[in-house]
C-alpha positions in Angstrom: 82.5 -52.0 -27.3 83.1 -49.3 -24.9 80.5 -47.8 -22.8 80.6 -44.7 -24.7 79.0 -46.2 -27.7 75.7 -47.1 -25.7 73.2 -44.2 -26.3 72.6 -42.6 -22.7 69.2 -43.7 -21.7 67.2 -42.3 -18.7 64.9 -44.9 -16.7 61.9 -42.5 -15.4 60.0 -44.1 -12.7 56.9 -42.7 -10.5 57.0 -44.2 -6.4 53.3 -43.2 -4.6 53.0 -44.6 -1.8 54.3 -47.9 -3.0 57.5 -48.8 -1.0 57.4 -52.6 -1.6 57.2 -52.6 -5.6 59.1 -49.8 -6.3 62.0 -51.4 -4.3 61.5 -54.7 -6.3 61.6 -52.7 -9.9 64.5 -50.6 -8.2 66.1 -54.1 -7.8 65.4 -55.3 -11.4 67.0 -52.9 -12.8 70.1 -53.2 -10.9 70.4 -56.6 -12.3 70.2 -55.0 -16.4 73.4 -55.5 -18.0 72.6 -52.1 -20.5 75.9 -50.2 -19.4 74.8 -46.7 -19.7 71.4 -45.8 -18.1 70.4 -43.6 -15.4 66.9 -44.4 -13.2 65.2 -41.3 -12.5 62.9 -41.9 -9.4 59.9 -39.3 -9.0 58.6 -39.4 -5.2 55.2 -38.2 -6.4 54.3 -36.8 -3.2 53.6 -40.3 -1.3 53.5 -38.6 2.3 54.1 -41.8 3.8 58.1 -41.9 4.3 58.4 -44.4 1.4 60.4 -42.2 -1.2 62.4 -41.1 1.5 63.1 -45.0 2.5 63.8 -45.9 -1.1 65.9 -42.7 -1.4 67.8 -44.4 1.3 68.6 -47.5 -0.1 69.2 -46.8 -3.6 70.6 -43.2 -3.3 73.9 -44.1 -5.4 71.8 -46.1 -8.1 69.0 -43.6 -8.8 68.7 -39.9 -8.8 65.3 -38.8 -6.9 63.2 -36.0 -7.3 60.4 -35.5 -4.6 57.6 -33.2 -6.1 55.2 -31.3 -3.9 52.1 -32.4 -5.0 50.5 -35.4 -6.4 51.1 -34.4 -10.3 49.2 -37.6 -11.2 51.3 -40.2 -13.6 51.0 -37.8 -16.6 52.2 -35.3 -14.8 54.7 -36.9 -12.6 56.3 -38.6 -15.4 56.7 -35.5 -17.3 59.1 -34.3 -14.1 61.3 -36.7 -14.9 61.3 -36.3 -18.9 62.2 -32.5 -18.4 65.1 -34.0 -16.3 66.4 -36.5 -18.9 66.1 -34.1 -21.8 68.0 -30.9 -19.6 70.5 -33.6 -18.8 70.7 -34.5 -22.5 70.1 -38.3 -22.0 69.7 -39.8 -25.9 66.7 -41.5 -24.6 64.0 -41.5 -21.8 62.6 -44.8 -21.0 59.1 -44.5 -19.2 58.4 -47.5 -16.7 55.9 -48.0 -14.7 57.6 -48.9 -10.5 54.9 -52.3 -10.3 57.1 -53.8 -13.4 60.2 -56.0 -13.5 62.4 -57.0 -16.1 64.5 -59.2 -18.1 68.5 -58.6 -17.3 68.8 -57.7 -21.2 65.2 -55.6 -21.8 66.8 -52.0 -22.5 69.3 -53.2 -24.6 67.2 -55.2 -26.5 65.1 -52.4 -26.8 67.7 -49.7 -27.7 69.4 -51.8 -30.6 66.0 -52.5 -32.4 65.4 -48.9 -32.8 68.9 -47.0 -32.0 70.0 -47.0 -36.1 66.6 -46.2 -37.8 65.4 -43.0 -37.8 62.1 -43.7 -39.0 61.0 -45.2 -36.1 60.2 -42.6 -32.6 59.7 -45.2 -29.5 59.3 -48.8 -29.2 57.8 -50.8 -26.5 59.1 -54.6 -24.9 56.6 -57.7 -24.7 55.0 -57.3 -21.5 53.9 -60.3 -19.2 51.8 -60.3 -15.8 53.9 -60.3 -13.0 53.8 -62.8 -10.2 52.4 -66.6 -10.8 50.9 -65.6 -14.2 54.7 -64.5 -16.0 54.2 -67.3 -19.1 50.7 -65.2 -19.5 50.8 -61.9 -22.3 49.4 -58.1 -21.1 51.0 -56.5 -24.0 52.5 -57.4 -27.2 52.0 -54.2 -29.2 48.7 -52.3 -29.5 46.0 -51.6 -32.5 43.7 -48.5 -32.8 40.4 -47.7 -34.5 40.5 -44.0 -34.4 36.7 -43.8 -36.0 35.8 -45.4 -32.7 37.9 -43.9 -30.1 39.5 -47.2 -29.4 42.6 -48.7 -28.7 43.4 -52.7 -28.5 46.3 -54.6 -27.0 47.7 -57.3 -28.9 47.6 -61.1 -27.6 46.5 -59.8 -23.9 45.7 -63.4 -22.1 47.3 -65.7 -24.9 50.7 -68.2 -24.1 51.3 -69.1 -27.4 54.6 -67.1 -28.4 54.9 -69.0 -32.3 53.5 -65.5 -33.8 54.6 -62.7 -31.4 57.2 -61.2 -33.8 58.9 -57.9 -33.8 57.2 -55.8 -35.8 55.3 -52.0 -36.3 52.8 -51.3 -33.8 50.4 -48.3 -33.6 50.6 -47.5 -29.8 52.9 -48.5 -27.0 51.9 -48.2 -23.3 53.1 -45.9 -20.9 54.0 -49.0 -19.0 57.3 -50.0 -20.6 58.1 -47.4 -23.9 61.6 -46.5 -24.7 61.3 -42.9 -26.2 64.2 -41.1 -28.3 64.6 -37.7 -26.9 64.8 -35.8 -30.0 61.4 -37.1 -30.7 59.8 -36.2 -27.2 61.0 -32.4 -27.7 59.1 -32.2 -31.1 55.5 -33.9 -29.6 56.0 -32.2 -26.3 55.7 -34.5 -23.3 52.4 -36.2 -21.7 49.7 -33.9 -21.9 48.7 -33.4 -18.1 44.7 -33.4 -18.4 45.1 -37.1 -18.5 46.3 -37.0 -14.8 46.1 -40.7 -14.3 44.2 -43.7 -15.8 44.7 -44.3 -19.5 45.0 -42.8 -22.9 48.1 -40.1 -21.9 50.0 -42.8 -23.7 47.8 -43.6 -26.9 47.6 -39.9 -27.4 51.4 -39.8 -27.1 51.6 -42.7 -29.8 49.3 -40.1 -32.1 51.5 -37.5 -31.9 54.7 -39.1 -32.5 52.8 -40.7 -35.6 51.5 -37.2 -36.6 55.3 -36.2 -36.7 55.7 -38.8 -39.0 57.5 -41.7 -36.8 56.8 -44.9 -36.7 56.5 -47.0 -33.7 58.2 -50.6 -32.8 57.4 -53.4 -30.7 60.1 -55.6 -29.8 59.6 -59.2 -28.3 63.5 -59.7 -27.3 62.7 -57.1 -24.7 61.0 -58.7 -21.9 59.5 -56.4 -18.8 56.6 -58.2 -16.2 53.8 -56.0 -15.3 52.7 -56.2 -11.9 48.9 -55.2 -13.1 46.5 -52.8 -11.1 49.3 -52.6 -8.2 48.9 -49.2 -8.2 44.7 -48.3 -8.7 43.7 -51.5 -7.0 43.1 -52.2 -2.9 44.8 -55.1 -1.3 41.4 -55.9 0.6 38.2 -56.1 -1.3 35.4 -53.6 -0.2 31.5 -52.7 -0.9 32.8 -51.4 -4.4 35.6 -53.9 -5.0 39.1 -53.9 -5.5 39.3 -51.2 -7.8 39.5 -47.4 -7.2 36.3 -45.8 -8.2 38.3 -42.7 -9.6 40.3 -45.1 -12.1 36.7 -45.6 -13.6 36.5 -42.0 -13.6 39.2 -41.2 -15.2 39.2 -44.1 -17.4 36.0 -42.8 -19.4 37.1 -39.4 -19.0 39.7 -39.7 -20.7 38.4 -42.1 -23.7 36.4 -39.3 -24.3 38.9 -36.9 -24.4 41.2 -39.1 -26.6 38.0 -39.2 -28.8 37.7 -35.3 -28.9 41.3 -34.9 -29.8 41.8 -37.5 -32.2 39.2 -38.8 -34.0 37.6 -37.2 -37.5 34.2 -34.7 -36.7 32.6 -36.8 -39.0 33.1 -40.1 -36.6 32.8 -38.5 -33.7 29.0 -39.0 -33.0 29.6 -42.6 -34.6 32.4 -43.2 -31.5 30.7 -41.5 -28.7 27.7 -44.1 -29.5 29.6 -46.7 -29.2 31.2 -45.3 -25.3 27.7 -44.9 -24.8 26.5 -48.6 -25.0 29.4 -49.6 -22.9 27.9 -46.9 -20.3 24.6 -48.8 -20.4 26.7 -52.1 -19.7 28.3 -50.9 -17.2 25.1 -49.2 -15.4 23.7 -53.1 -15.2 27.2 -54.5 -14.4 27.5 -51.9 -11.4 23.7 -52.0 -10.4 23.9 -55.9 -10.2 26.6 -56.0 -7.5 25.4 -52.6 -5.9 28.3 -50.8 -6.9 26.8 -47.6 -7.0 30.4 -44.9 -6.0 31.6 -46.6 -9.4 28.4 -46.3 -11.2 28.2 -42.5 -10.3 32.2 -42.1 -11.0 31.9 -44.2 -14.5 28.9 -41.8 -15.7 30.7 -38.6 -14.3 33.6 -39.1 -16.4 31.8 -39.8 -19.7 29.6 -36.5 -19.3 32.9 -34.2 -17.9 34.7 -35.9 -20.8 31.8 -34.7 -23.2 31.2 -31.1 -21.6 34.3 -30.0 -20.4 37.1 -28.7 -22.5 40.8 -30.1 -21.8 44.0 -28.6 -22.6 47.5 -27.6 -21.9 
């Protein structure tokens, strides 16, 4: 088969500050034996020479794009989609720099969507990174939109006997393979989200809403380098963790919340984001973590009071 027959697909990858993984995802994907891609690097303002370093190295392998201010992952991602879809790539697949992959992932994933227009994106199976790779983060998601929530599949588990391709309801913004006709009807990642989580559930609820279906496909295999980006490499006062991912974390749960689920649930779900509040308030009192605590209870009010939009 000639390459001309692969869809075009364009690899969209954020770098911040984050020389050492990005290079190793940059080398990954080297090694994928999908004939017809493109990585898209977005230097997302890092300010600390390592976009410039990667641009270096891996100038003839990936086109870079240096923005000139941190747009946060929604919005850095979202340079990078407008590039694929003015360049008229057939697909944009979103990755997350802290992954690595199988040599066969993207084509894998293409195939198991590429000839059935029902179905908008589709996500790989998604293992930790590192000493943990026989160990599950992601093998599809499940929602409960009267409760704001949104589940990962089989997160912790080995046991690959029932991990089957098969419809899913979200796919992360870690590893999603997106046709572009798709992304022009939703619109790309709705900014507000900045960073943190939810930009790509409420992606997954509006390619739904345009009445796609989503796939999750285990013969694509990506490992997930988890929290390389939010989390210190030394443990402080308040942990490893970034107190603003806490922030933006509830935020956006309650913003997800606001935008998607029925007025008539919506009390039912913000109670529920409200008990997990009052866990966290002992959780973060009991090791004196008080920058989180204040963070974790500022984004569940700003989500609540403050209006988001494009």
């Amino acid at each position: 088969m000639s390459t001309r027959s692969y869809p075009s697909v364009a690899v969209v990858l954020i770098n911040w500050k984050n020389y050492a993984d990005s290079k190793k995802c940059l080398i990954s994907l080297q090694a994928c034996s999908y004939p017809n891609f493109k990585v898209v690097m977005i230097d997302n303002f890092s300010e600390d020479g390592s976009g410039e370093r990667l641009q270096h190295e891996f100038g003839e392998f990936a086109h870079f794009i240096f923005t000139d201010k941190n747009l946060g992952f929604s919005g850095g991602n979202n340079v990078g989609f407008r590039y694929a879809l003015q360049e008229k790539f057939d697909y944009i697949m979103e990755l997350n720099n802290d992954t690595e992959m199988e040599p066969d992932f993207l084509e894998n994933l293409v195939w198991s969507i590429d000839d059935r227009p029902e179905f908008g994106a589709a996500q790989p199976l998604i293992f930790y990174n590192g000493n943990r790779r026989n160990v599950i983060w992601n093998a599809g998601g499940k929602l409960i939109p009267a409760l704001g929530l949104s589940l990962t599949k089989k997160e912790g588990k080995t046991d690959l006997s029932d991990v089957i391709a098969s419809e899913t309801e979200w796919t992360t913004g870690c590893a999603t393979l997106i046709k572009s006709e798709v992304l022009r009807q939703t619109g790309l990642l709705k900014e507000f989200f900045f960073f943190g989580s939810f930009e790509d559930v409420d992606l997954s609820m509006r390619i739904r809403e345009q009445g796609y279906k989503l796939w999750f496909e285990p013969s694509a295999v990506v490992y997930h380098s988890v929290g390389s980006s939010s989390s210190s490499k030394t443990k402080g006062k308040e942990g490893f963790l970034n107190p603003i991912v806490h922030y933006l974390a509830q935020r956006n749960q309650i913003i997800f919340i606001k935008h998607h689920t029925k007025n008539i649930f919506i009390p039912l779900a913000v109670t529920v984001q409200f008990g997990k509040m009052i866990l966290y308030t002992a959780y973060f009192l009991g090791r004196w973590r008080l920058q989180k605590l204040r963070m974790v209870w500022k984004g569940f009010v700003d989500g609540l009071i403050k209006t988001y939009h494009d």
